[in-house]
Every structure is written in C-alpha cells, then in structure tokens.
VOROLUM-484644 format. One record per residue (C-alpha): residue number from 1; x, y, z; residue in three letters. Coordinates in Angstrom, 1 decimal. Layout:
residues N
[site NUM [X Y Z] ALA]
...
***
This chain:
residues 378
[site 1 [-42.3 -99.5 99.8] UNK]
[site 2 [-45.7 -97.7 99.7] UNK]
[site 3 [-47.3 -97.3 103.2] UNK]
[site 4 [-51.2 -97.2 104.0] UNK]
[site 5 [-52.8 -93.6 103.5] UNK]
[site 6 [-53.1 -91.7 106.3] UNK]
[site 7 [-55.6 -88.9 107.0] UNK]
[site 8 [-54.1 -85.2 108.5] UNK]
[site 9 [-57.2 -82.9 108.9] UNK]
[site 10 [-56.2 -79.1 108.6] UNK]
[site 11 [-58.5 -76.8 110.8] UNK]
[site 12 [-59.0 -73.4 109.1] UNK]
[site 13 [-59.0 -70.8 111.8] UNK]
[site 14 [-57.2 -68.1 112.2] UNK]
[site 15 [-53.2 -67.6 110.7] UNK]
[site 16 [-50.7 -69.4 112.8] UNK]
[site 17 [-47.1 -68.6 113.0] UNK]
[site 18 [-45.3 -69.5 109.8] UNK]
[site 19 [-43.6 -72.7 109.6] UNK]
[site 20 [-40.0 -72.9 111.0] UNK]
[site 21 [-37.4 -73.7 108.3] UNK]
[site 22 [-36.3 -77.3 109.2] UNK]
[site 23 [-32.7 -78.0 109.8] UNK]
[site 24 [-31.2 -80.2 107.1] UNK]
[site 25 [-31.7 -83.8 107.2] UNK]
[site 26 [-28.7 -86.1 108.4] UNK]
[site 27 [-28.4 -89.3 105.8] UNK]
[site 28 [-29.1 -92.9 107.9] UNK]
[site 29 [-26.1 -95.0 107.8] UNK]
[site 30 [-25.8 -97.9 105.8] UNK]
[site 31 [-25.9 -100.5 108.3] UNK]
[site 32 [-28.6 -99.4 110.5] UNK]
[site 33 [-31.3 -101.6 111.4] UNK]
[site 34 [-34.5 -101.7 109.4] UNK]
[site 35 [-37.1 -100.1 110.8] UNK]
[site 36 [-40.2 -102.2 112.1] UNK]
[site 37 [-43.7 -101.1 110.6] UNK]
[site 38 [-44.8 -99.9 114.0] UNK]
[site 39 [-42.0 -97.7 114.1] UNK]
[site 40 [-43.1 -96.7 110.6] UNK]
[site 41 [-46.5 -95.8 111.6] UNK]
[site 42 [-45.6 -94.0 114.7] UNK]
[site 43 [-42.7 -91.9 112.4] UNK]
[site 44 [-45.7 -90.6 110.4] UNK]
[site 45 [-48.1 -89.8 113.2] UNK]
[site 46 [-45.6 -87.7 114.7] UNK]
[site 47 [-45.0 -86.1 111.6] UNK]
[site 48 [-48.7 -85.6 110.9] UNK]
[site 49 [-48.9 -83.6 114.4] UNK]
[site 50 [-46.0 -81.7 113.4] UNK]
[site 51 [-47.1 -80.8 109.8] UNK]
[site 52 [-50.3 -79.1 111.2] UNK]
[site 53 [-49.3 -75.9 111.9] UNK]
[site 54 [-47.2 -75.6 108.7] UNK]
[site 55 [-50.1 -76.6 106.7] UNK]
[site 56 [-52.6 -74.2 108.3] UNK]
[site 57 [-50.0 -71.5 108.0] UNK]
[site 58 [-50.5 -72.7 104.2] UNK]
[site 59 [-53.9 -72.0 104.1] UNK]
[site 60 [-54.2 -68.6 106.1] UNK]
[site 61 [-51.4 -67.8 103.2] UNK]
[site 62 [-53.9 -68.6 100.9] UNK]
[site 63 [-56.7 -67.3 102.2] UNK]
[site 64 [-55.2 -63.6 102.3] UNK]
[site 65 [-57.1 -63.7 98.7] UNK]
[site 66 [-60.1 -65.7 99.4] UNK]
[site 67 [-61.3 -67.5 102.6] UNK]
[site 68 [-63.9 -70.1 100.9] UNK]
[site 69 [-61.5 -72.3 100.2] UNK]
[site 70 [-62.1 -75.8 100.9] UNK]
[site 71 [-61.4 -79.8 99.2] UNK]
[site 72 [-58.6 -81.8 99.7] UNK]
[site 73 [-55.4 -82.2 98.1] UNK]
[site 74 [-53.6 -86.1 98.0] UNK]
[site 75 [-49.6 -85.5 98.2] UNK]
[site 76 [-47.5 -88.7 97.5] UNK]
[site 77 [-44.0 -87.9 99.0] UNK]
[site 78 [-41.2 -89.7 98.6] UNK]
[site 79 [-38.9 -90.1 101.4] UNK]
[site 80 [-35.3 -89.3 100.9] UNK]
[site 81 [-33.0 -87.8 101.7] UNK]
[site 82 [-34.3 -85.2 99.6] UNK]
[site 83 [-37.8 -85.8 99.7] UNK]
[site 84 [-39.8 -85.0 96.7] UNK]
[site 85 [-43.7 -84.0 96.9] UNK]
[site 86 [-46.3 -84.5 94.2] UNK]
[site 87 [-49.7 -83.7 94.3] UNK]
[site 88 [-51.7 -86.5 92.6] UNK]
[site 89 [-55.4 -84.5 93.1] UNK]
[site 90 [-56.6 -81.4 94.2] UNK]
[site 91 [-59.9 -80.8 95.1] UNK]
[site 92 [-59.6 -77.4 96.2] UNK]
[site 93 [-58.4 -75.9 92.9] UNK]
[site 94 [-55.8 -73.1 94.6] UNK]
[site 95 [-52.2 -73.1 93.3] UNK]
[site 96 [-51.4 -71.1 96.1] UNK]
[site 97 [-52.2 -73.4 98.5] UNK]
[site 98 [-51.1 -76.3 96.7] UNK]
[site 99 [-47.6 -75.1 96.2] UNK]
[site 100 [-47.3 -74.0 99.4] UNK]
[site 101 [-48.2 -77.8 101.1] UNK]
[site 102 [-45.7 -78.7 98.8] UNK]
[site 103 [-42.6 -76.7 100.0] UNK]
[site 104 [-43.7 -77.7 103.7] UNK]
[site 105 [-43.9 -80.9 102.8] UNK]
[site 106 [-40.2 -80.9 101.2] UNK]
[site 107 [-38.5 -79.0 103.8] UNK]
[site 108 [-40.3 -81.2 106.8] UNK]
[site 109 [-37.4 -83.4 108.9] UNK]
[site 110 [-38.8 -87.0 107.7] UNK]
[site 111 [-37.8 -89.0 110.3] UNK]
[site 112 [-35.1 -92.5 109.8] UNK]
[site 113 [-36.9 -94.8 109.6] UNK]
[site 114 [-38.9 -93.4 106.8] UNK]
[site 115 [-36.0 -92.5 104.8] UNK]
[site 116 [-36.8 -94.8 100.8] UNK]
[site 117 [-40.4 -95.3 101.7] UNK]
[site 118 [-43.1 -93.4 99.8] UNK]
[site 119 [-46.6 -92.5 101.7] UNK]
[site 120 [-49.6 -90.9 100.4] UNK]
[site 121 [-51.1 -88.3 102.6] UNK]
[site 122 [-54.6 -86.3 101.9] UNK]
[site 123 [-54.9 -83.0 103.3] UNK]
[site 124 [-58.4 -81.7 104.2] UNK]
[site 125 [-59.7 -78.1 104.4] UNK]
[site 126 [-63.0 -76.8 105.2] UNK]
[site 127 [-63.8 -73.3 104.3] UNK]
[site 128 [-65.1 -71.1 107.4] UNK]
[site 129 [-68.1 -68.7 107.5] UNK]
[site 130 [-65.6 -66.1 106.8] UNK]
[site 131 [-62.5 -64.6 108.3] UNK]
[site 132 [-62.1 -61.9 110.8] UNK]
[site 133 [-58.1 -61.8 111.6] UNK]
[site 134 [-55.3 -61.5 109.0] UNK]
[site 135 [-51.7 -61.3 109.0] UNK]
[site 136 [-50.5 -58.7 106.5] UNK]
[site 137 [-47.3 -60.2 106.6] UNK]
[site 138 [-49.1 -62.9 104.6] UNK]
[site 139 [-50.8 -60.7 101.8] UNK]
[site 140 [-49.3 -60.0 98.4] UNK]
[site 141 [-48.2 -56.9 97.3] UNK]
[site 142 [-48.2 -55.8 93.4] UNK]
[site 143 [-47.8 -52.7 92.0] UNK]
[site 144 [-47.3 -50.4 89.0] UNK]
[site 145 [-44.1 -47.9 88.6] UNK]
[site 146 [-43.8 -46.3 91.9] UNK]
[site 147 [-46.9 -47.6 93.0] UNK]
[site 148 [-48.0 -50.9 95.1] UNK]
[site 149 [-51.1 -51.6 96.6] UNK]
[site 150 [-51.8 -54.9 99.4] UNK]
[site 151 [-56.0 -55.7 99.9] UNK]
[site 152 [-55.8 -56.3 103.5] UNK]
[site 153 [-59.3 -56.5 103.6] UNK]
[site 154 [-62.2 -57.5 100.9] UNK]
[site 155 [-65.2 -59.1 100.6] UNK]
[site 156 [-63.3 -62.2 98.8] UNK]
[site 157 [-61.3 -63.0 102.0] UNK]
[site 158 [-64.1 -61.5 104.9] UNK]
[site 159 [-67.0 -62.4 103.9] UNK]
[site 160 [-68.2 -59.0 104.1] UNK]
[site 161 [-68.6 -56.2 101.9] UNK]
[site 162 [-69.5 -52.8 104.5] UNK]
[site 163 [-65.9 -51.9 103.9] UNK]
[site 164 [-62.6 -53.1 102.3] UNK]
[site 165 [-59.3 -51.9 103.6] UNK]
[site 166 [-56.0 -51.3 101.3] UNK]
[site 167 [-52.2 -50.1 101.9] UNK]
[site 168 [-50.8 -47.8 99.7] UNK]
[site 169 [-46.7 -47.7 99.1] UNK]
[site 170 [-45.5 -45.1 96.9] UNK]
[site 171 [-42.1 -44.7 95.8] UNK]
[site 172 [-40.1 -41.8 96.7] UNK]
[site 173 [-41.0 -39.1 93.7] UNK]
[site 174 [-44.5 -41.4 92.8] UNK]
[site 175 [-47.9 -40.2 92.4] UNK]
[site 176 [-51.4 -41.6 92.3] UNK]
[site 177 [-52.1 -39.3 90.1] UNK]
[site 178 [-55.4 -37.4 90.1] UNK]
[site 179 [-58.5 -40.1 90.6] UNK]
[site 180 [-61.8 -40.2 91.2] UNK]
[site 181 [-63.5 -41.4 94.3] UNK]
[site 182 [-66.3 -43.6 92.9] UNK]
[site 183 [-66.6 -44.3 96.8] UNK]
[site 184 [-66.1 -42.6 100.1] UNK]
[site 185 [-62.5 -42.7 100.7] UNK]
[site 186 [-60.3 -42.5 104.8] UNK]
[site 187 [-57.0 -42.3 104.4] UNK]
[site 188 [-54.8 -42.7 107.2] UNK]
[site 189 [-51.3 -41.7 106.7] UNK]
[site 190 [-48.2 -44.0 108.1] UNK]
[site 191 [-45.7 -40.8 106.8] UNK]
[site 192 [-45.3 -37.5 105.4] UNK]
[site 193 [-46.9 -37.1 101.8] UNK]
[site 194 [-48.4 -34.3 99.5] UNK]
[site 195 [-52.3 -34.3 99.1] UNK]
[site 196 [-53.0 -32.8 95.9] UNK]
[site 197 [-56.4 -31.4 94.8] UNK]
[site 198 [-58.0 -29.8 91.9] UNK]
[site 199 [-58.9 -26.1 92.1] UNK]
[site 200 [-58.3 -24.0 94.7] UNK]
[site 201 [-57.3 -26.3 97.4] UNK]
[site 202 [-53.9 -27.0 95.6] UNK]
[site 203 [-51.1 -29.2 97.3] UNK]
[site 204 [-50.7 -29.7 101.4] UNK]
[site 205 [-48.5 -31.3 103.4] UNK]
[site 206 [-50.1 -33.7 105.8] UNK]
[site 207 [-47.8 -35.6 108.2] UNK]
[site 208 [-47.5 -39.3 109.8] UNK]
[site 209 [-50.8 -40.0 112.1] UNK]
[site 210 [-52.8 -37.5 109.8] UNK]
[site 211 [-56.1 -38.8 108.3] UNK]
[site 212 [-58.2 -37.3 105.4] UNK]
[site 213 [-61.0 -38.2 103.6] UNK]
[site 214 [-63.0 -37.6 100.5] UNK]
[site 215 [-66.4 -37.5 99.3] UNK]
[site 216 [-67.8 -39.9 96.7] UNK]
[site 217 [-67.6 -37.8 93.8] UNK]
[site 218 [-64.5 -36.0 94.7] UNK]
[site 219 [-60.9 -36.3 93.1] UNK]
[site 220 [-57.8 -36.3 95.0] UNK]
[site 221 [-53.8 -37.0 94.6] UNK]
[site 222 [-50.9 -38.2 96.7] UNK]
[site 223 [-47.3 -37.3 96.0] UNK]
[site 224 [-44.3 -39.0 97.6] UNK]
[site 225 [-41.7 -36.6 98.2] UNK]
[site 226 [-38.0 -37.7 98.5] UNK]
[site 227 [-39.4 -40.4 100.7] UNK]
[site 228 [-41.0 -42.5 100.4] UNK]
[site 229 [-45.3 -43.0 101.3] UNK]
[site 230 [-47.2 -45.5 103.3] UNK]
[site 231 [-50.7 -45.6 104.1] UNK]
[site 232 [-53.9 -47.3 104.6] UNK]
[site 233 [-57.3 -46.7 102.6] UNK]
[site 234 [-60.7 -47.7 103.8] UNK]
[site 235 [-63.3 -47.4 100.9] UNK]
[site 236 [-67.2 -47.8 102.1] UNK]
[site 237 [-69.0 -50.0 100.7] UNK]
[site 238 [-66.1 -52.7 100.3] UNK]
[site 239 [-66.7 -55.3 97.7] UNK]
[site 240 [-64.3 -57.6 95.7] UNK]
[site 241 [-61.5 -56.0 94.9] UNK]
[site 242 [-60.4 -58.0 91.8] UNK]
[site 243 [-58.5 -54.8 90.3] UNK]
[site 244 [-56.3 -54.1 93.3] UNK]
[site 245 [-55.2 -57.7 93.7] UNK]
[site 246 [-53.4 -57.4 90.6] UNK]
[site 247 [-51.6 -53.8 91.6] UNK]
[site 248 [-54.1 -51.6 89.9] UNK]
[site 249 [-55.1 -48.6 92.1] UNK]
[site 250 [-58.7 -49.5 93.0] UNK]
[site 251 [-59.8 -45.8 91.6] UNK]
[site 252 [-60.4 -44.6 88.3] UNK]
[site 253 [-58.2 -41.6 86.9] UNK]
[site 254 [-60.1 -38.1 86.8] UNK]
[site 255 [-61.0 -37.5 82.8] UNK]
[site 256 [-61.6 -34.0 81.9] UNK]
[site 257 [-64.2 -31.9 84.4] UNK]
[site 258 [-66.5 -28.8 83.4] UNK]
[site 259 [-66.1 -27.7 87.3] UNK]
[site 260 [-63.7 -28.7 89.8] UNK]
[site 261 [-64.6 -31.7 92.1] UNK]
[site 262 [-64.4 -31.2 96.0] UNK]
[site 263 [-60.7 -32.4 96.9] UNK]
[site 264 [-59.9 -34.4 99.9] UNK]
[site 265 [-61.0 -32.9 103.4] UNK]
[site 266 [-58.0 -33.6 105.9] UNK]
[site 267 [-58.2 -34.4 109.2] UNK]
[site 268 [-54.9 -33.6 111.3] UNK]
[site 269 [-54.1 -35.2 114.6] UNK]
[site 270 [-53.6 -32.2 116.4] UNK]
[site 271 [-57.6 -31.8 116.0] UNK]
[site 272 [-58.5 -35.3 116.6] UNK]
[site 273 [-60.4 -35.4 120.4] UNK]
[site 274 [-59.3 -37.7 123.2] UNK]
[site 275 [-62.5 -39.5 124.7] UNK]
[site 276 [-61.2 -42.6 127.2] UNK]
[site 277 [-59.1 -44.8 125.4] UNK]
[site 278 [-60.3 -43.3 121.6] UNK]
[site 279 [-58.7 -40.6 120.1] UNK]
[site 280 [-62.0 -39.5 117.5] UNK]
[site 281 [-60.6 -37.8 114.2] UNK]
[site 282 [-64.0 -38.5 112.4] UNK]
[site 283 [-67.6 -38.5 113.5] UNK]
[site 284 [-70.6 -37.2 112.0] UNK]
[site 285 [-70.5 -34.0 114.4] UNK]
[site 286 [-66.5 -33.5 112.7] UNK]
[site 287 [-67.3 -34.7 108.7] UNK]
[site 288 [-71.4 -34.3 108.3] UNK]
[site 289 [-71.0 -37.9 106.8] UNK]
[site 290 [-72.4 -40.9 108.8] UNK]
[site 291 [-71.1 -43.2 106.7] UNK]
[site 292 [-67.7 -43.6 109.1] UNK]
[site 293 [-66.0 -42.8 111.8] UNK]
[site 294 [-62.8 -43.2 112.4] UNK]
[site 295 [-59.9 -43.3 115.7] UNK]
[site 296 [-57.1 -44.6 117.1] UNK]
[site 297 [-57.4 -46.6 119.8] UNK]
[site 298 [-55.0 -47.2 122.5] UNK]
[site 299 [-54.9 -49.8 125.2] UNK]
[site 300 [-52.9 -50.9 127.9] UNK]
[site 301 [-51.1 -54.3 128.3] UNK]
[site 302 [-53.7 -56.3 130.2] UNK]
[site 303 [-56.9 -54.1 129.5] UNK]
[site 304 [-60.1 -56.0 128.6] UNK]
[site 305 [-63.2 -55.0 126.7] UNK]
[site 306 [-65.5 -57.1 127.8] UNK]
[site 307 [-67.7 -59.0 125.3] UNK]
[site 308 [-70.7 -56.5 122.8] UNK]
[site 309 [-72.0 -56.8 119.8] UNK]
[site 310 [-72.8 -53.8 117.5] UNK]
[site 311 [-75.7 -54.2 116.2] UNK]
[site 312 [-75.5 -53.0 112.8] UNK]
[site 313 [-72.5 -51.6 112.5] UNK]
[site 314 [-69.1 -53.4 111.2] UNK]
[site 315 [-66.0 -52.6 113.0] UNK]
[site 316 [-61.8 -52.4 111.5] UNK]
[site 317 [-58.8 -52.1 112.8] UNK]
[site 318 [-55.4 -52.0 111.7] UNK]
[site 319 [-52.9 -52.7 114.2] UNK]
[site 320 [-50.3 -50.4 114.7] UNK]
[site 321 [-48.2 -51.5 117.7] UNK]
[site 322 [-48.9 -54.3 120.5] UNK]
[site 323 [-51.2 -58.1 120.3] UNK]
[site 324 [-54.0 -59.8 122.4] UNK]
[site 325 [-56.4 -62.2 122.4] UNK]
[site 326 [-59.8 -61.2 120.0] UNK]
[site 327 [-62.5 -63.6 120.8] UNK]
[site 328 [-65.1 -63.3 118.0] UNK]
[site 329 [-68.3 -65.4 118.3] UNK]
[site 330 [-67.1 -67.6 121.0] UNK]
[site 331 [-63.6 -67.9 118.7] UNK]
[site 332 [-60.5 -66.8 120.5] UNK]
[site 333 [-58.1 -65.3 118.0] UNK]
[site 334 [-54.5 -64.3 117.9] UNK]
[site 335 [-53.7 -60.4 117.4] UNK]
[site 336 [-49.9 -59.4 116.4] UNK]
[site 337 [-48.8 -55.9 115.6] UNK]
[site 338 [-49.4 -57.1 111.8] UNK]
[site 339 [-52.9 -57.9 111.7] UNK]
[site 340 [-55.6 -56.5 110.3] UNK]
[site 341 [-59.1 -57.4 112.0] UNK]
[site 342 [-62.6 -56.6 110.9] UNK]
[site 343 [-65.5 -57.7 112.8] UNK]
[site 344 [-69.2 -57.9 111.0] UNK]
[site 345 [-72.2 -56.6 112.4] UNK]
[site 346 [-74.3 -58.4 114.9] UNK]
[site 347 [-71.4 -60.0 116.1] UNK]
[site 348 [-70.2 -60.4 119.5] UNK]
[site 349 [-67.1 -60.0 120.3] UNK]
[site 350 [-64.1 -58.8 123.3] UNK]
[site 351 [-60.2 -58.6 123.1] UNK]
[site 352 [-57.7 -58.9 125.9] UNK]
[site 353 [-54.3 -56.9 125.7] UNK]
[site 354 [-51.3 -58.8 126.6] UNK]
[site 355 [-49.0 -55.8 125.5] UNK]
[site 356 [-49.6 -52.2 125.0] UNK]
[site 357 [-52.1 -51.7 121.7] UNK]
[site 358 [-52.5 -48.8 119.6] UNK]
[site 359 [-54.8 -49.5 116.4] UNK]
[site 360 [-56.5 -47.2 113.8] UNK]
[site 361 [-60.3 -48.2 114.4] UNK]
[site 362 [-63.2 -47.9 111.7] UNK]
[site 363 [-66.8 -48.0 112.4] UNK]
[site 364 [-69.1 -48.2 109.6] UNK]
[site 365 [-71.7 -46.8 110.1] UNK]
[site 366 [-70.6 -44.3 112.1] UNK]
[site 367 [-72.0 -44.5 116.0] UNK]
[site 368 [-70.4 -47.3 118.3] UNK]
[site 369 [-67.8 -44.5 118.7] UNK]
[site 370 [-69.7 -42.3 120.9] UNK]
[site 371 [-69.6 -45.0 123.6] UNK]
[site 372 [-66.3 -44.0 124.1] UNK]
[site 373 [-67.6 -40.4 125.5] UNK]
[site 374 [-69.4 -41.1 128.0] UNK]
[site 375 [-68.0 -41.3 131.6] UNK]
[site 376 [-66.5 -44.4 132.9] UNK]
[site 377 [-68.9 -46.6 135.3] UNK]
[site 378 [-67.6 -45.9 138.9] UNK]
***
C-alpha cells in the first residue's frame, strides 16, 4: 500500500548532534490488528518530527564542503522490517547528502503500523547566506603518505574568503617538505614538531601552544619526530580550497632558489603577552605585518561578551577546550570543544560560556585585538 506524500522541511542552521543509532526493530506479530489509516498518518508525523534532527545532521555533514546547498530530494522507503530507501529525484545534486538521508532513513525505528507500507517523503533544503559554526568532527580528512590535511574553513563552506583555516596531521617521521608560501601563513602548533628553514635558520624545535608564521614569499618545513604532529594553519586571503579537499597540501613545493627565502618567524608562548582574557602572540607591534593577529582566548564558564560588530575586520577561532552559545546576527548557535567558528566582517555578534573556554583567535585584519588592552570599565 502506497500512502499520500508528505512534506518534512529541513532547516539549515547550524550542525546538530549526530543522529542516534536506532535500536533494532522488533518484527509485528502475525495476528495483530491492522492498523487504521489515522493511525498510519499519525505513525508518519511522528516520524517526520523525529527524522529532523537526523536529516539536518545530514546536511551540516554535507555542508562541511559547501554551504550553498539547497533542492529537494524525494525518498520512497519501503517499510519493513528492513526498510529499504531509494531516492527517486534529487534536486540538490550532492551525493553526500543524498547518501547520508538514506542511511538515516534505513536505520530510523519505523513504527508498527507502518511495517509493508511504502510512503514517499520529499526532503527540502534551503541554502543559507553562509555558515559561521562547524563541527570538525564532521569534516573529511585525506591525505598523502604521512600527510593529511581537513579544510575547516573555506570560502566554499563560509561564504567568505578573508581567511581559510586547515589542520595539518603528520605522521610520526613525515615531512611537508620544503614549500613555498604563496600566502601569509600562522601556524599554531597542537604538539612538538621540527620547523625547518632554508639557509641559516636551519631546523628548531617549537613545542605544543607555540605559533609561527611566515611571510608570503617565504619557504618553510615541518618534521614530525617520533610522534606524531598536529596543527592548525590559517592562510590570508582564504579562498576555495579545491586542492586541499582532496589531501593535497594547499602550498606549492620550493623549486630551486638563486638566494634563500626568509624561513618561518616563530612565535613561542613564553613571549606571548596576557592582556584581560587574550593572551596576544601576534600583533603588528610583535610581527610588522597587519595582515593578522593572533591569541588565545580564555573564558570562564558563564562569562558573556556582550553583542559588537567589527567593522571591517573577520574574526576565527578554533576551539580548544569548553562550548557556549554564539549568537551571530540575531542567530543563536551551538559551540562544542570541536567547532571551528569564523565570523565575517560587519557582523554583530556575542557568545555566552556555559563551561570554561579556551580558543586560538584570528583577526584579520589585525586590530579588534587591542581592545583587549585596555583597562576593564569599573
């Protein structure tokens, strides 16, 4: 028996909590009643209220690669015990996204009385304006060798191109090798690793919690030891980062020089200044380069920072411990220890802590950052 088409409207906001795995479904004996069609009906709208969060989880999945995703996708599902999902038309053209409704739709609990009845369900999406929380638990990694890269944050799934973010995972023994920064580079360093240079600088040791950076123009390296290396990247301007989606290092490999290129300048946390809640590692007073600046930031459970806007500057973060509440544009958005946030310029924003919070924080431009300086309003 086919039942009318119902409508289940997805909301794109930002990434819920992935879908629980369903327990398995019990088979309906063989004499039990049959089920009336308003019992049908109200099977389905329950399950349509239950399906939304696993759907949107779908889509924030999806949109870890691009947040302009929008259309509809039509699913008939047959009812079984097991039920099997088809999609009969997709509008929105993302495998990702389509596979993914799928396997929700599989492992959902179907209730009785809908056990042998086949329903066709469209699922709608409308793309937001862009996209300012992600969960990196969400985002693909891919990699060459001993190296993986994971955009956390690009142009393709923000919306804006001041700045894209990446994490770097070397193996133990794995190198970068020696590349060239076609763009300013911060690194900020989640463990011991080996910055190489060419020249005079030679090889250093920098440590977890250290930062560095480098010039465009300049070449650098990074050696895993016998550990193994994490850390984040934040290139200025950002862009699409089509090349690093696919594991490629978004850098190109330094050819042969007539003179050695400046190497990476780093930036240790035993000289980074404490101002308030900011710990400042790079400003233009530290690095002579405007184009950044660059902190941790540390709050305690229940702080506020009330609603502002910077005007023309974008801010990052990458979280490295705690969660709140970000409200962006009127938009009140979850923040877990895994997300990465990035909030354009001219935007207002504010974030409540509901446990302690300790982020790596990127302005660029450089400038919102000297806020944190001045004495606190008595």
């Amino acid at each position: 028996m086919r039942l009318a088409p119902l409508v289940l409207v997805a909301a794109c906001s930002s990434p819920p909590a992935k879908p629980v795995t369903p327990p398995p479904l019990r088979p309906v004996p063989v004499d039990a009643p049959t089920a009336t069609d308003d019992e049908k009906l109200a099977a389905i709208q329950k399950a349509m209220n239950e399906l939304d969060e696993g759907v949107q989880a779908c889509w924030a999945s999806a949109a870890t690669e691009r947040f302009d995703i929008e259309g509809e996708l039509k699913v008939m599902i047959d009812i079984g015990p097991p039920t099997a999902a088809t999609i009969v038309e997709d509008t929105s053209r993302n495998p990702r996204l389509a596979s993914c409704v799928v396997a929700v739709l599989q492992s959902y609990p179907w209730a009785p009385p809908l056990y042998g009845q086949a329903i066709q369900l469209p699922f709608r999406f409308r793309a937001p304006d862009g996209q300012s929380v992600i969960d990196r638990k969400l985002i693909a990694w891919n990699g060459q060798g001993k190296v993986s890269v994971s955009v956390l944050l690009d142009s393709a799934n923000t919306g804006n191109d001041d700045a894209s973010m990446f994490e770097l995972a070397l193996q133990a023994g794995g190198t970068t090798g020696m590349r060239t920064a076609d763009r300013t580079e911060l690194w900020y360093f989640l463990g011991p690793a080996t910055v190489g240079a060419v020249g005079a600088q030679g090889k250093r040791q920098v440590a977890a919690g250290d930062m560095a950076w480098v010039r465009k123009g300049g070449a650098r390296e990074v050696i895993a030891g016998t550990t193994d290396v994490r850390a984040v990247i934040v290139m200025f301007p950002g862009g699409r980062e089509g090349s690093a989606r696919v594991g490629a290092l978004p850098t190109p490999p330094l050819d042969a020089v007539l003179s050695a290129p400046v190497g990476a300048t780093l930036l240790p946390a035993k000289n980074a200044k404490q101002y308030g809640p900011a710990l400042i590692y790079a400003e233009p007073a530290v690095t002579s380069e405007k184009t950044f600046s660059a902190s941790i930031l540390t709050l305690p459970k229940g702080a506020t920072v009330a609603e502002h806007v910077h005007q023309n500057e974008t801010e990052m973060l990458y979280i490295l411990t705690g969660s709140g509440t970000m409200t962006v544009a009127g938009v009140q958005l979850a923040v877990t220890p895994t997300s990465v946030v990035q909030i354009p310029q001219a935007t207002k924003h504010s974030f409540t802590a509901s446990a302690d919070v300790r982020a790596l924080q990127i302005y660029t431009p450089a400038g919102p950052e000297q806020r944190f300086k001045k004495p606190p309003t008595p």
